[in-house]
N, C-alpha and C positions, 0 to 999 in steps of 0.2 A: 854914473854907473854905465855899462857898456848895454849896449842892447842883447849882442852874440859876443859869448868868448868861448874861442876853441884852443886846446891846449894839447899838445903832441901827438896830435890826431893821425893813428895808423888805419887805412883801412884797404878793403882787396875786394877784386871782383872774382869772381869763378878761381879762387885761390891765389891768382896773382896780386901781390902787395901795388897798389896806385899810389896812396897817399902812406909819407915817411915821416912821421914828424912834424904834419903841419900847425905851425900858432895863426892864431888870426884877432881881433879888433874890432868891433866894432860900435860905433856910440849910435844914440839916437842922432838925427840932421847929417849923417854926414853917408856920400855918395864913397863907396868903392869901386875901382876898376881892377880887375884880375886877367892880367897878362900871359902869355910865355906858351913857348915851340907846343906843334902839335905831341897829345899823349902823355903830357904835364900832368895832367889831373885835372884840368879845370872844371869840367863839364861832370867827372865826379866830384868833387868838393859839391857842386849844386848840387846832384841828385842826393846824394849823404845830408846836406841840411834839410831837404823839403823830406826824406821818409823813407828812398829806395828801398824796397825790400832785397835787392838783388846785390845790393854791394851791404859788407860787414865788416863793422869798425872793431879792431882786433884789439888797440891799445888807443889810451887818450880822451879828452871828454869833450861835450858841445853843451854851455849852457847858454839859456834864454829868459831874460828879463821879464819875465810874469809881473803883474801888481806889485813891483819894485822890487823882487826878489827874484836872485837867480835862480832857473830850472833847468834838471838833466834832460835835456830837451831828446837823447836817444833812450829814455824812456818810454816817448811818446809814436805810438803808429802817426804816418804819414796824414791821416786823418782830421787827427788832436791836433798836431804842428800848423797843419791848416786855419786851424779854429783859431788857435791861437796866435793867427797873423801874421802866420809865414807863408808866402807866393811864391811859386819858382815860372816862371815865363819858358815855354820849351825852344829848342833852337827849331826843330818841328814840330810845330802844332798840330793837334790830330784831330779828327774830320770828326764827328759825332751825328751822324745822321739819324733823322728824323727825332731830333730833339732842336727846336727854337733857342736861340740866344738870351729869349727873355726870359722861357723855362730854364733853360741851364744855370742864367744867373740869380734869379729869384729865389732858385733850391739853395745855390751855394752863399747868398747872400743872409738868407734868412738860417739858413744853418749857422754861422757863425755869429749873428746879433743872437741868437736863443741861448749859445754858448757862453758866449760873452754878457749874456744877463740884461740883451736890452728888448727891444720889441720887436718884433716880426712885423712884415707889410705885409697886407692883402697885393693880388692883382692890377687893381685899378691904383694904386699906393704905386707900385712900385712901377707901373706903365710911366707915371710922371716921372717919378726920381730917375730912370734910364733915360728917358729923354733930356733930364737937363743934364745928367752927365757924357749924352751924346753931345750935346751942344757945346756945353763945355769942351770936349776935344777936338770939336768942327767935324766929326763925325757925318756919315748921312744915316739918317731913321731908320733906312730901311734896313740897318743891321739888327734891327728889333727881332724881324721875324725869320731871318735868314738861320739856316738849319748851323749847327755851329761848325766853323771852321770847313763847311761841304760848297766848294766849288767855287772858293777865296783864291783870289789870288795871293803869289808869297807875301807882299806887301800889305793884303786886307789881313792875313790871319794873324799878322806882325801886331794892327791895329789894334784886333779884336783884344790880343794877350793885353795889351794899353787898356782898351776897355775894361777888364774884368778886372784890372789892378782898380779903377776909379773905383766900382762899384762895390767890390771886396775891402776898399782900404786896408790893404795890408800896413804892417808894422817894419816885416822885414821883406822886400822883393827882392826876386832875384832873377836878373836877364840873361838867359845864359846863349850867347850870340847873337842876338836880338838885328844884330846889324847884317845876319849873314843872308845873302841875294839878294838885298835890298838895292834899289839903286837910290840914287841922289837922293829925288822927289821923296820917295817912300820914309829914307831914314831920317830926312827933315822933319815929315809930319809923323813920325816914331817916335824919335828923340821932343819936340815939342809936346807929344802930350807927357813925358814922363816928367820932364820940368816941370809940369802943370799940378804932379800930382806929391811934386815933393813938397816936403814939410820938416819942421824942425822935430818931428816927434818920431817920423819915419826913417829908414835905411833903405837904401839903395846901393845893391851890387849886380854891377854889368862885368859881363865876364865877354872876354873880348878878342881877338886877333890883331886887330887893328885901329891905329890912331884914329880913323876917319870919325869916328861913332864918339868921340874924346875931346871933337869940335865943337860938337851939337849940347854933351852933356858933360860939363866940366867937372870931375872927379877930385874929391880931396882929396882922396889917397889913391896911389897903383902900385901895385903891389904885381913881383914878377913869381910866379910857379914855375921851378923847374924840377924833374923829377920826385914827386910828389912833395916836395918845401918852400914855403914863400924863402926865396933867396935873398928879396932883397925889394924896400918900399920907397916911395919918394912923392912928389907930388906931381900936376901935370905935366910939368918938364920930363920926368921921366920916358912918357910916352912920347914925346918929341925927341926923346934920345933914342930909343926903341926905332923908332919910324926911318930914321937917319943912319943907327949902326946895326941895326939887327939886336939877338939877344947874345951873340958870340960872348963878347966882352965884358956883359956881366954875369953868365954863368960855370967862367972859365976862373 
């Protein structure tokens, strides 16, 4: 059964149509990468799955694999989708001061185990479970208390988004340019903890510009958006052909 299947997915922002038509795929275990020229759609295709209030899908459906039944997952407020194990990673991350990382994550961690019907941590519970999933990422501790995403560098707030996937275990995540300002160093230790956190029961979709980030995290599928339509899929090679001819060729 697929995890996400989307089916002639029209949608628009401030009246203008983005997405025409778009189908999409996707099973439990396996990574997507979503390519193609700026103003494609890509970055709304993400906000459209995680809840955007601001963009309205006009024609088309998005459903999501609940307790092994599909769900009209635009049903659901941005919220619900959450709970229900969908992450979207920002391409900017936004600053939340004077709230702690361990308060941020506690609130949203324990929101979704109460949803999902299992148990909530106390404090002193969940101080440990953050630290071994610091460790687990080679993380340093002190993002425990650091106010979230306030006075991160691009590369720590890159991290943090990796963090929050650990501790949340989403079903479906979604990076949407995850690689962008990164340098070398930064999208090494980016890309390594998302390997970390994959699983055969998870999805993964990076949404992308560029091969570089396609090194670190090898993608079953990529899939090219132009003018709001997957034009056309293939597997890692594709983005080696990408990287060597551009997109002229294959959206011509």
């Amino acid at each position: 059964m697929n995890l996400l299947k989307i089916d002639d997915l029209h949608a628009s922002l401030e009246g203008k149509e983005i997405l025409k038509g778009l189908n999409l795929e996707i099973k439990p275990g396996e990574i997507h990468a979503i390519m193609g020229p700026n103003g494609s759609g890509k970055s709304t295709l993400s906000k459209i799955i995680a809840g955007h209030p601001d963009y309205k899908v006009t024609q088309g459906s998005i459903n999501y694999e609940v307790n092994f039944k599909l769900r009209d997952l635009l049903s659901l407020e941005a919220d619900a989708r959450a709970r229900e194990g969908i992450f979207l990673a920002f391409q900017y991350p936004v600053e939340v001061p004077g709230v702690s990382n361990a308060e941020f994550l506690r609130a949203a961690f324990n929101a979704i185990v109460s949803h999902q019907g299992g148990e909530e941590m106390d404090a002193l519970d969940f101080d440990h479970y953050l630290k071994e999933k610091l460790r687990f990422l080679e993380m340093p501790l002190d993002f425990i208390n650091r106010q979230v995403n306030l006075d991160f560098s691009g590369g720590e707030k890159k991290r943090n988004e990796i963090l929050q996937m650990a501790i949340l275990a989403p079903r479906l995540s979604i990076l949407d340019e995850t690689d962008s300002g990164l340098d070398v160093d930064s999208l090494r230790l980016v890309a390594n903890g998302v390997n970390k956190l994959k699983t055969p029961e998870n999805s993964i979709v990076l949404i992308t510009h560029y091969q570089r980030l396609l090194e670190y995290i090898v993608p079953d599928v990529v899939h090219v958006l132009f003018e709001g339509k997957i034009v056309c899929s293939g597997d890692k090679n594709l983005a080696l052909e990408i990287e060597k001819r551009g997109y002229e060729h294959l959206i011509n």
